[in-house]
C-alpha positions in Angstrom: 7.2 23.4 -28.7 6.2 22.2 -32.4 8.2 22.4 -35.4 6.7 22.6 -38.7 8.1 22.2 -42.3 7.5 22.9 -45.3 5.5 20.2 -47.4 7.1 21.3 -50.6 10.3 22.4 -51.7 9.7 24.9 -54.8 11.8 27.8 -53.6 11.7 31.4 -55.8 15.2 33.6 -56.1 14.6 37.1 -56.2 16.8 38.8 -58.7 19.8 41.2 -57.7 23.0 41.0 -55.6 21.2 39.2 -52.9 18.8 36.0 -53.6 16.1 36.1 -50.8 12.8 34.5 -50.4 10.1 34.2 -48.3 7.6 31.2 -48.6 4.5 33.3 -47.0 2.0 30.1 -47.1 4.3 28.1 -45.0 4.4 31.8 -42.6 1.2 32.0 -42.5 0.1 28.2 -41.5 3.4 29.0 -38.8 1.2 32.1 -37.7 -1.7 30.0 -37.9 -0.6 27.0 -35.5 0.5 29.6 -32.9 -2.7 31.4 -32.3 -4.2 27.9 -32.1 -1.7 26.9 -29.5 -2.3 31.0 -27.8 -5.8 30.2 -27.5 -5.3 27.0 -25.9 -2.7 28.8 -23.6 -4.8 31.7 -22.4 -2.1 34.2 -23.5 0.8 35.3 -26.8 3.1 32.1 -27.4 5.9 32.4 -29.7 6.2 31.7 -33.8 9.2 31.8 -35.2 10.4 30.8 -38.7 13.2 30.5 -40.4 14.0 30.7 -44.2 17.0 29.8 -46.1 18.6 32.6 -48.3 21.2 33.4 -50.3 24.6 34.0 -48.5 25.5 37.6 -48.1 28.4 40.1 -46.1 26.9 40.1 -42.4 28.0 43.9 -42.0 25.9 44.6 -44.6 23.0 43.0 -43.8 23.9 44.5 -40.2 24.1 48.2 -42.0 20.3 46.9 -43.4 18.6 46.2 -40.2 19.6 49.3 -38.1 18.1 51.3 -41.0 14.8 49.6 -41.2 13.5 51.8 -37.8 12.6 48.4 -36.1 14.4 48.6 -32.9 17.6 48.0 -31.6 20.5 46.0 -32.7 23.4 43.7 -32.3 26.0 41.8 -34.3 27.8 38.4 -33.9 30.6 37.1 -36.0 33.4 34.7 -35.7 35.3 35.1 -39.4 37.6 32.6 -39.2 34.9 29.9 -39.0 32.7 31.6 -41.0 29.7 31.7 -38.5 27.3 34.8 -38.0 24.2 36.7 -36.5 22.5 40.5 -37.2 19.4 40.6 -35.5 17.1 43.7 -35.4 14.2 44.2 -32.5 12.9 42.5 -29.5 9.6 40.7 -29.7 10.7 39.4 -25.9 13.5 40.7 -23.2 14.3 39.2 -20.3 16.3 41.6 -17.9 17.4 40.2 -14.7 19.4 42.0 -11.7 21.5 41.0 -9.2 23.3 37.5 -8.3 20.7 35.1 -9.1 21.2 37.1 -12.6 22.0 33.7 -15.0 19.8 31.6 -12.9 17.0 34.4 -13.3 17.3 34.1 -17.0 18.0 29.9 -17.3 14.1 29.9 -16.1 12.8 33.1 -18.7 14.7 31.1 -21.2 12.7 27.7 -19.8 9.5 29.6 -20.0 9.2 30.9 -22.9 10.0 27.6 -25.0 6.9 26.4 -24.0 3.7 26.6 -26.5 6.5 27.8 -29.2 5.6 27.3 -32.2 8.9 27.0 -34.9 8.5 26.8 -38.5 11.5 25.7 -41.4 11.4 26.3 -44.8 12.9 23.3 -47.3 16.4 24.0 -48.2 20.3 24.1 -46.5 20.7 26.4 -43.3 24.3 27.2 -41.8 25.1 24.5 -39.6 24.7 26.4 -36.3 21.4 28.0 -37.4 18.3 25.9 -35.4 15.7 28.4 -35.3 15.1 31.3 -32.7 18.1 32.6 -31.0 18.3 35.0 -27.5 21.4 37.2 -28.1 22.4 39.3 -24.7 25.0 39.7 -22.4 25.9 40.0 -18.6 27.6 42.4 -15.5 31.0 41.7 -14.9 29.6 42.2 -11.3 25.8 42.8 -10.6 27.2 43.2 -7.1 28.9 46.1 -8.4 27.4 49.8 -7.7 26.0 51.4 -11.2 27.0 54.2 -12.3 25.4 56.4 -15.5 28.4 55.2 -17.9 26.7 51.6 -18.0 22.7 52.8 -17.9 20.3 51.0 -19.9 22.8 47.8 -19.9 21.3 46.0 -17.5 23.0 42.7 -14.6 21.5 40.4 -17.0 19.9 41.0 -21.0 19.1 38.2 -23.2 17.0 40.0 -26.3 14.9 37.7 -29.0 15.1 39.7 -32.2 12.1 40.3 -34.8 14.6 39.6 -37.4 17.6 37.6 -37.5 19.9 37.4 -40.4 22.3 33.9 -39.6 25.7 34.0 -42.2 27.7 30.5 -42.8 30.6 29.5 -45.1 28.3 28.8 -48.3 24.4 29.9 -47.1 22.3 31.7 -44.8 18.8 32.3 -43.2 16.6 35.0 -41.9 14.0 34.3 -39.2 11.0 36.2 -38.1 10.1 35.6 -34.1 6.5 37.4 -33.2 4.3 36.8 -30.4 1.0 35.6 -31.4 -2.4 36.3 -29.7 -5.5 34.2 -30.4 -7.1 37.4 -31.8 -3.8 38.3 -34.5 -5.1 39.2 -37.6 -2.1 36.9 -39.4 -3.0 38.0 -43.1 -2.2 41.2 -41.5 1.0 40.4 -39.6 2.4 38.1 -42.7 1.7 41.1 -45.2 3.8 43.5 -43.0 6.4 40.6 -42.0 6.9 40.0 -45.9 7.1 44.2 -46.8 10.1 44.4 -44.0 11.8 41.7 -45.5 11.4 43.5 -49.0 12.9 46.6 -47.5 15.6 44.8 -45.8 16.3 43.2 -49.5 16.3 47.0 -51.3 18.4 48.3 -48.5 21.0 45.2 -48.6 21.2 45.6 -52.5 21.7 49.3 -52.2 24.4 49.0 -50.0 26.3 46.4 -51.9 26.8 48.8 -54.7 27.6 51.9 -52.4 31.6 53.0 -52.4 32.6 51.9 -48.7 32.7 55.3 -46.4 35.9 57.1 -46.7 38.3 56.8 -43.3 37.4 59.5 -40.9 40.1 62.3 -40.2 38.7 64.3 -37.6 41.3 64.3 -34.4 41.0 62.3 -31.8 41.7 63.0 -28.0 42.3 60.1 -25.8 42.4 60.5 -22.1 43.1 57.5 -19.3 40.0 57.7 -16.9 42.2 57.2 -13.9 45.7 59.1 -14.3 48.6 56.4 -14.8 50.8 57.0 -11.3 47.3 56.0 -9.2 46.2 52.8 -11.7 50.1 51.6 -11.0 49.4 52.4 -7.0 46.3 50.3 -6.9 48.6 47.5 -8.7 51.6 48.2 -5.9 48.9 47.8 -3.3 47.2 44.7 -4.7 50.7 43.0 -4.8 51.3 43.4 -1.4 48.0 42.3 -0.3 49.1 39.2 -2.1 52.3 38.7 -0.9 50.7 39.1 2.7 48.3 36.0 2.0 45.0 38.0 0.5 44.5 36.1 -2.3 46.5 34.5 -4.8 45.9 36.5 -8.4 43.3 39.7 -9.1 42.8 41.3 -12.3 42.5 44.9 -11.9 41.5 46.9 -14.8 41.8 50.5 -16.0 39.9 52.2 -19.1 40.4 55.2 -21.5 38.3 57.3 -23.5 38.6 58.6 -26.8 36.9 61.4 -28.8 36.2 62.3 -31.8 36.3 65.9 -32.4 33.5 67.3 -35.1 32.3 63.3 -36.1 30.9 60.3 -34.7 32.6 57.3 -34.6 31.0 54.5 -37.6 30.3 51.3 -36.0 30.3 49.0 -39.1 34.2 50.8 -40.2 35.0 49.7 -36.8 33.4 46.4 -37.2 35.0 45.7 -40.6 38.1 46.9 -39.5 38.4 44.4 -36.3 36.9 41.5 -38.6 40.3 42.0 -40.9 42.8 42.5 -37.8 41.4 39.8 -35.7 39.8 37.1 -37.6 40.2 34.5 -34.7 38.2 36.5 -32.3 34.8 36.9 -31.7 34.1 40.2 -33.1 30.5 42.1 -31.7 28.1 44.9 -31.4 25.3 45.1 -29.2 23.1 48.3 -29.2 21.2 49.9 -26.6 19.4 53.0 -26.8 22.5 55.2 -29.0 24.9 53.4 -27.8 26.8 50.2 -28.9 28.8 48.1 -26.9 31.9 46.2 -29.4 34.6 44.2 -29.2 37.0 41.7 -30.8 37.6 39.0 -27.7 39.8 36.3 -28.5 38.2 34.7 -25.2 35.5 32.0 -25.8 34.2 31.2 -22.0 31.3 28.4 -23.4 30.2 26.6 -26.4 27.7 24.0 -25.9 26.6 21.8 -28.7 24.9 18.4 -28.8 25.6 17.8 -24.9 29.0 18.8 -25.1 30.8 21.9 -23.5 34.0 23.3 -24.4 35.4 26.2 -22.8 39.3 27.7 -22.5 41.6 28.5 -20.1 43.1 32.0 -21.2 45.5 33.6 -18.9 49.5 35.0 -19.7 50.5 37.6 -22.5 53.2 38.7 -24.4 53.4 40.9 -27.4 54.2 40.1 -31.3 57.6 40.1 -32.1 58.5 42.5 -34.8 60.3 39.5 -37.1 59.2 35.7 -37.5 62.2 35.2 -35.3 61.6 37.7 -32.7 57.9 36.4 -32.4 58.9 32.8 -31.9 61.5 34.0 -29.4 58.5 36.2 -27.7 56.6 33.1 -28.1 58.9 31.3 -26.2 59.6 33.1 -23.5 55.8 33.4 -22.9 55.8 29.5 -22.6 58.2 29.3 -20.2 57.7 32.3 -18.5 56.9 31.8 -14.2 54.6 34.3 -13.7 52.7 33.7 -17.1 52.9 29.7 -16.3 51.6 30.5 -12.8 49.0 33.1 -13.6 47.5 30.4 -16.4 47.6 27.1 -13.9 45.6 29.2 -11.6 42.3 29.5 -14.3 42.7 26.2 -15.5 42.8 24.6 -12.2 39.1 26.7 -11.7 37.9 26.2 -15.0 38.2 22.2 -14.2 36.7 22.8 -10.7 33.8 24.4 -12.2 33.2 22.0 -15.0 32.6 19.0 -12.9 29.1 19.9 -10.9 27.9 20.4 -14.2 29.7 17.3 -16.6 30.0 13.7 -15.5 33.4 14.1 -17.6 35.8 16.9 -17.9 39.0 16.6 -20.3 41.8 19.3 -20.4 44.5 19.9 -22.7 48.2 18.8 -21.8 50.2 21.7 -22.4 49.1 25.5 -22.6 49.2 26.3 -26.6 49.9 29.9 -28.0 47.0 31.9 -29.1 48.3 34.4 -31.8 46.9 37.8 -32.6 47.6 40.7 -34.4 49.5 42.4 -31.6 49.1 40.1 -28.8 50.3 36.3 -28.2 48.4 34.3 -25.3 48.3 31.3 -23.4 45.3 29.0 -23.9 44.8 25.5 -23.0 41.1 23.7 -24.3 39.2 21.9 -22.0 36.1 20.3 -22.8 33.0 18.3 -20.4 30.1 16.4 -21.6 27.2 18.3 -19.7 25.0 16.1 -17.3 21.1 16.2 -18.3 18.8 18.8 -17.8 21.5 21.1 -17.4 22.5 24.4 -20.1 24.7 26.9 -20.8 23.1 29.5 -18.9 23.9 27.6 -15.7 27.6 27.5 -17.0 27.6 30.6 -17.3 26.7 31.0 -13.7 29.6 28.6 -12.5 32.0 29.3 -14.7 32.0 33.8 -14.6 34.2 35.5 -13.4 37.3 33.2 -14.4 40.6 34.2 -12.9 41.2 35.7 -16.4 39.3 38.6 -15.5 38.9 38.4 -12.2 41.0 36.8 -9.7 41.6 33.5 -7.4 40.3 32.9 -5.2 36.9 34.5 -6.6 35.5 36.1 -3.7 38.8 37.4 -2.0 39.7 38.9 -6.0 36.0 40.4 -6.4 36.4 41.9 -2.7 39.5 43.7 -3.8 38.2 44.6 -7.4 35.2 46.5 -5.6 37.1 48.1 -2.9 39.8 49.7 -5.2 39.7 49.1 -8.6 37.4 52.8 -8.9 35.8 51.7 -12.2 32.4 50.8 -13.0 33.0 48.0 -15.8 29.9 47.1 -16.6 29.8 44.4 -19.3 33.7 44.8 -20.0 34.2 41.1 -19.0 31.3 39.8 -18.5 30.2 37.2 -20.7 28.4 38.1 -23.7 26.8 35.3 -26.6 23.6 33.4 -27.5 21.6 30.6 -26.7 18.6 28.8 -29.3 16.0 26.5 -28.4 17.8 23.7 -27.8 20.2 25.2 -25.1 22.6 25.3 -28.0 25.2 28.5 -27.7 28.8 30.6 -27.3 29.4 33.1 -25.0 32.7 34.3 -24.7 34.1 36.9 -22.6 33.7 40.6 -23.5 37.3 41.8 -23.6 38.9 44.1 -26.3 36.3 46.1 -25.9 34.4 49.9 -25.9 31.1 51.3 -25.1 31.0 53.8 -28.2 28.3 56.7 -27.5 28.1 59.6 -30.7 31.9 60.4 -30.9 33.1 59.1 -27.4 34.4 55.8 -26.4 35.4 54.5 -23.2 37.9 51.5 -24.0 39.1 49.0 -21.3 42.1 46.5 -20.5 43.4 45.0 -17.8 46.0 42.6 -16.8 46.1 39.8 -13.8 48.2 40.5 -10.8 49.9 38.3 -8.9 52.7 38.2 -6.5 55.8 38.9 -8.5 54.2 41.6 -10.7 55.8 44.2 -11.9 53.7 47.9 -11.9 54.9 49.7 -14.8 55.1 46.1 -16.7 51.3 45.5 -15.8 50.7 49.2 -17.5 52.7 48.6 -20.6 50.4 45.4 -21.0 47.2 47.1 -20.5 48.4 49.8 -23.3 49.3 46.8 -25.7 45.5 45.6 -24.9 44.0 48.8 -25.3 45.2 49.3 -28.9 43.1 46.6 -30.4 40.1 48.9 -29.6 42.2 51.8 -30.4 43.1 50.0 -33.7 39.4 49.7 -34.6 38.7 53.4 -34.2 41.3 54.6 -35.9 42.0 53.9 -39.5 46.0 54.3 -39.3 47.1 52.3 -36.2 50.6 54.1 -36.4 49.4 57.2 -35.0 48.4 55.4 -31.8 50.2 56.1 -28.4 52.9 53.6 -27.0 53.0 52.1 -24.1 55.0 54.6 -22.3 52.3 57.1 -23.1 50.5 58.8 -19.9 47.3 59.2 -21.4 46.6 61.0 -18.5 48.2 64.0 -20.1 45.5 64.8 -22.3 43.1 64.4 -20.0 41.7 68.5 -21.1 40.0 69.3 -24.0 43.0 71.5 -25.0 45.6 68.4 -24.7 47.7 67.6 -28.0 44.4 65.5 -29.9 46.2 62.2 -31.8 45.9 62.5 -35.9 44.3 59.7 -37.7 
């Protein structure tokens, strides 16, 4: 791979709400040394270079790139730290099926570093910005049987964009990624590279002086996909199949869906309205064909950085109280509460197992912390491993997915039960879902809080880790408080939402009682 910069530093601003440039020489000679290298190669290597800009609102820029007809989409953003990616096309896609799914794409991910070709302009990039990024996700289960509510979403997708906007605290960058034959005419490509980047800049400014949409107020219908009575029978039965010895926890999970009657549902409103409610979480869009999978997870499964992994054990949940003392009374509880204490020792314990084929160090936290969200309060404890040589996150991926968070301990006993009875196809509902660069630099995190939104119909999903004292109806009431950060993002006025002791199952007809926004 060879990295080229910039052998002068006179940067231009262009005028308006948005200061972007593009230095086109420095392109070009980027362009340039890649069709050397292609012709050396005997076939396309990859350029990619990256430009500092002037910072702007990532949903924005998001809003930009799906209008610029390019190709698909997705969105990445962690607001409390500040830290984002909208990326726009695929210049490469590695798809991979079945088990050897993360291992499948470690080597695509190998392969196609070689005879890169990555180019910097002079000037300050967010800190976690290094160049090309691969943005994609994974199956909960590729062992799983499909179904058509998951098609085009394959085991394994890892997608390097044409264009990739990357948002920090104070300043941000936009990269181009093309493959480049010997043959490319690059006058040519660098013209049209340089006219999308002007249209992404007209678009931008034209949305940052548009009124924001007005909320939707069509009805909405939400219906449980399995009726409520059967979902608490499958918990009943996996109780007693652990009280008999089967396994120790299993996560079974249940989803919803939701329609809009006479609209579409607006992925950046949703977007913007997660990034306000949950600004701890990692909040995402990833879009294939028409439809967008999103989320606001509060679950990080791997960041790698400089050597070093960190990861969380997340497991145990209790709502917000309704006053400061009732939450630190909830909070409380939660800490001290057997089941939640036992159900959280059981993913650390793995977590640590995992870690140490990959790290020649693994520390973990001393005491289980509270996590705090909007609606929801957690148990986390950080643990963190410095990552033996030669080794990345894609490989941690493959050691670390599924946790007992989402699906059970032991694993295989869990995933045996999960496939047998849970009777839902969950697709990328937690599975792990992130980015990786060039230098095996990355986050995933797992893809909970969550809904594959197609036109005006979601299908939203929650669920909640059994074990042996588990209570049916109390494992129900916790999947409803899940299921309303989703809910919450659809809908505008979250006080219209149904309560836990909602059968949603009840409007499972188009005729049922439709819930006002």
């Amino acid at each position: 791979m060879d990295i080229v910069f910039a052998d002068n530093a006179s940067i231009d601003a262009t005028s308006g709400l948005w200061s972007v440039y593009f230095d086109r020489a420095l392109l070009l000679a980027t362009l340039h040394r890649a069709a050397t290298r292609a012709a050396l190669a005997g076939h396309a290597v990859l350029a990619s270079f990256t430009q500092p800009i002037g910072p702007c609102d990532p949903i924005s820029v998001f809003n930009a790139i799906r209008q610029l007809g390019t190709g698909e989409s997705f969105f990445w953003e962690k607001p409390e730290e500040q830290r984002a990616f909208a990326g726009v096309g695929a210049v490469t896609t590695i798809a991979t099926t079945g088990a050897s799914c993360f291992t499948n794409a470690d080597m695509a991910w190998r392969t196609l570093q070689q005879n890169s070709v990555v180019g910097f302009a002079p000037g300050k990039l967010p800190s976690h910005v290094s160049g090309p990024i691969l943005f994609g996700g994974f199956a909960f289960d590729p062992l799983h049987p499909h179904t058509q509510l998951w098609d085009g979403f394959p085991d394994g997708l890892l997608v390097l964009p044409y264009l990739l906007f990357s948002g920090g605290e104070k300043n941000a960058a936009l990269t181009i990624n093309i493959m480049v034959e010997a043959v490319d005419d690059n006058e040519q490509r660098a013209n049209e590279i340089i006219a999308n980047i002007r249209r992404l800049h007209a678009t931008v400014e034209q949305l940052l002086v548009q009124p924001q949409h007005a909320a939707q107020s069509a009805p909405l219908v939400v219906q449980d996909l399995l009726p409520a009575a059967t979902w608490k029978e499958l918990v009943a039965r996996a109780v007693q199949h652990i009280q008999q010895g089967a396994y120790e926890k299993v996560v079974m999970a249940r989803a919803v869906q939701a329609t809009l009657e006479d609209d579409t549902f607006a992925i950046d409103a949703t977007l913007q309205r997660l990034r306000k409610s949950y600004p701890a979480a990692y909040i995402f869009a990833i879009q294939r064909g028409e439809r967008y999978f999103v989320g606001a997870t509060p679950e990080r499964l791997v960041f790698a950085q400089d050597g070093q992994i960190r990861t969380m054990a997340l497991a145990g949940s209790a709502p917000r109280g309704a006053t400061e003392e009732e939450d630190r009374q909830a909070g409380r509880e939660l800490l001290e509460s057997e089941k939640n204490r036992q159900e959280h020792a059981i993913v650390v314990e793995m977590v640590r197992n995992a870690l140490t084929d990959l790290c020649s160090h693994v520390w973990v936290g001393e005491a289980a912390q509270l996590l705090k969200l909007q609606n929801i309060q957690h148990l986390q404890t950080p643990i963190v491993g410095e990552l033996l040589p030669g080794h990345s996150i894609l490989e941690a991926l493959q050691y670390l997915h599924p946790t007992p968070a989402v699906g059970g301990f032991p694993r295989e006993p869990a995933l045996t039960e999960i496939r047998a009875n849970e009777q839902l196809d969950r697709g990328w509902y937690a599975g792990p879902i992130g980015w990786i660069d060039k230098s095996g630099h990355g986050e995933f995190a797992v893809a909970l809080r969550s809904a594959l939104i197609d036109g005006n119909t979601a299908t939203l999903f929650a669920g909640c880790g059994i074990v042996a004292d588990s209570n049916p109806d109390s494992e129900y009431d916790e999947s409803c408080l899940k299921l309303k950060v989703m809910l919450c993002g659809l809908l505008p006025d979250s006080e219209t939402l149904p309560d836990s002791k909602t059968d949603l199952s009840s409007q499972g007809d188009r005729e049922g009682q439709p819930l006002q926004r």
